[in-house]
C-alpha positions as CSV (number, residue, x, y, z in Angstrom):
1,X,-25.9,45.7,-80.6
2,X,-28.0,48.0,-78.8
3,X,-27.6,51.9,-78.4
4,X,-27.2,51.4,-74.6
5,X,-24.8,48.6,-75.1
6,X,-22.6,50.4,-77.4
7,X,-22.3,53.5,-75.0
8,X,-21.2,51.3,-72.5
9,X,-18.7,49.7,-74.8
10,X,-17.5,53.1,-75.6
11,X,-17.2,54.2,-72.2
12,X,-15.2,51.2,-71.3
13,X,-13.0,51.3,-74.4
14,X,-12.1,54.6,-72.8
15,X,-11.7,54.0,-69.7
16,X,-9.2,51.3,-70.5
17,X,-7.3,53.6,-72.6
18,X,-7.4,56.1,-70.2
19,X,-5.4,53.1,-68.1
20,X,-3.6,52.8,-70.5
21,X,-2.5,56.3,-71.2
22,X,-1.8,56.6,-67.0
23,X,0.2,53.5,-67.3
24,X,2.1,54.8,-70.0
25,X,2.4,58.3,-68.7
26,X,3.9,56.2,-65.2
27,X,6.0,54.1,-67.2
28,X,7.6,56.9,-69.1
29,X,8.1,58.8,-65.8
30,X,10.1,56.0,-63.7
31,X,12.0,55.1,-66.9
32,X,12.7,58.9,-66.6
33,X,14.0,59.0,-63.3
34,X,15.8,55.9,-63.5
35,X,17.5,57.6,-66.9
36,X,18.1,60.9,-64.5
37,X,19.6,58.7,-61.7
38,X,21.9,56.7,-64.5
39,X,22.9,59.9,-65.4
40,X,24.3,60.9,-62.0
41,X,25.5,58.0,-61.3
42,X,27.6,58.3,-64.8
43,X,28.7,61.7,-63.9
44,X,29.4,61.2,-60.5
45,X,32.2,58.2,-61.9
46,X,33.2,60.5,-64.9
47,X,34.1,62.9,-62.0
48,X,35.4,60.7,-59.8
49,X,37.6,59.0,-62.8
50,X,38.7,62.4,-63.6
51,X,40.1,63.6,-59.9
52,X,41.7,60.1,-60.4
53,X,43.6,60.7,-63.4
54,X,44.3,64.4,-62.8
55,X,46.3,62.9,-58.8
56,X,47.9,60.2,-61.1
57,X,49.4,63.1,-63.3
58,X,50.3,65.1,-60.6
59,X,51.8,62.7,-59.0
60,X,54.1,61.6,-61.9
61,X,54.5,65.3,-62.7
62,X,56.5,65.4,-59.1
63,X,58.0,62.7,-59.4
64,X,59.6,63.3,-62.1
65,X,60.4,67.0,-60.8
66,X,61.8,65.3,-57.8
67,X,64.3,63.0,-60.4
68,X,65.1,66.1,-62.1
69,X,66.0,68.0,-59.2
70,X,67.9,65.3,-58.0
71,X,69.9,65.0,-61.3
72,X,70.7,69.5,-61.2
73,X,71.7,68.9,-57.0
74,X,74.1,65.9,-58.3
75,X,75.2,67.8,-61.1
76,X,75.7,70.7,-59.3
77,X,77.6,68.6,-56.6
78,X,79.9,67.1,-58.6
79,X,80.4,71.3,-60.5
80,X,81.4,72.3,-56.9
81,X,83.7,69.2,-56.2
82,X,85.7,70.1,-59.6
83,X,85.9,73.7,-58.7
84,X,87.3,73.1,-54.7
85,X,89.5,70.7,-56.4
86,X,90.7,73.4,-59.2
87,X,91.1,75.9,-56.2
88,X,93.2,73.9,-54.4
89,X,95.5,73.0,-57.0
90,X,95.5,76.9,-57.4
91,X,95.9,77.9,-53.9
92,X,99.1,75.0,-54.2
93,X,100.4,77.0,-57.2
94,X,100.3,80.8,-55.7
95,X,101.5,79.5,-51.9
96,X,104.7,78.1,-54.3
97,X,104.8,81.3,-56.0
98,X,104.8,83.1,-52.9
99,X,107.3,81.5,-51.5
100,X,109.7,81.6,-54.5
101,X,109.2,85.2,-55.0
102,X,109.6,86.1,-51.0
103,X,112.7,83.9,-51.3
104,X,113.8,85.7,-54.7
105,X,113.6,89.1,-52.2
106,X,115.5,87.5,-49.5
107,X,117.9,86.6,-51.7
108,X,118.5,89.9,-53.7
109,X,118.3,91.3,-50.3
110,X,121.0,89.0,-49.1
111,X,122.8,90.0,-52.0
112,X,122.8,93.9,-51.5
113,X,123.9,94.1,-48.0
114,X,126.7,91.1,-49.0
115,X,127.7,94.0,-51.6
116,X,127.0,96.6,-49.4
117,X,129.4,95.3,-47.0
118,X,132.2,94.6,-49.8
């Protein structure tokens, strides 16, 4: 092969590895951006699976603060029942004594001016 023709080999044998190099160099750049994109697109759903779980937690969390609160109102209902009902029965037992003791009085008093009159 001639000098001339193995220049021009040369020159071509770069020039398609320059092409080559550009294609690779554009290659490695979209699969770059397209990684960059997956990326967001993976952290935007990580995110948005997150906020997710963290409303379905706080929503079971007050639900089950609403049960519980419900349970201490209930239980605290029924407390206050048993107590009006204790305070009847007591207010029962000291109207009762009340009476007994103001009849007692009448009745010693009854009793004195009968043997104050005698």
């Amino acid at each position: 092969m001639a000098r001339p023709e193995v220049l021009e080999s040369i020159k071509q044998a770069e020039r398609e590895a320059d092409e080559i190099v550009a294609e690779a160099e554009s290659d490695a750049e979209e699969r770059l951006a397209e990684a960059r994109e997956r990326a967001d697109e993976i952290r935007a759903e990580a995110e948005e699976e997150a906020e997710s779980e963290a409303q379905e937690r706080l929503d079971t969390a007050r639900a089950e603060i609403e049960e519980r609160r419900e349970e201490i109102l209930e239980s605290g209902r029924a407390d206050r029942d048993e107590l009006e009902r204790e305070a009847r029965d007591r207010v029962e037992s000291a109207v009762d004594y009340a009476v007994e003791r103001f009849e007692a009085a009448v009745h010693e008093q009854a009793e004195e001016a009968v043997d104050a009159q005698a």
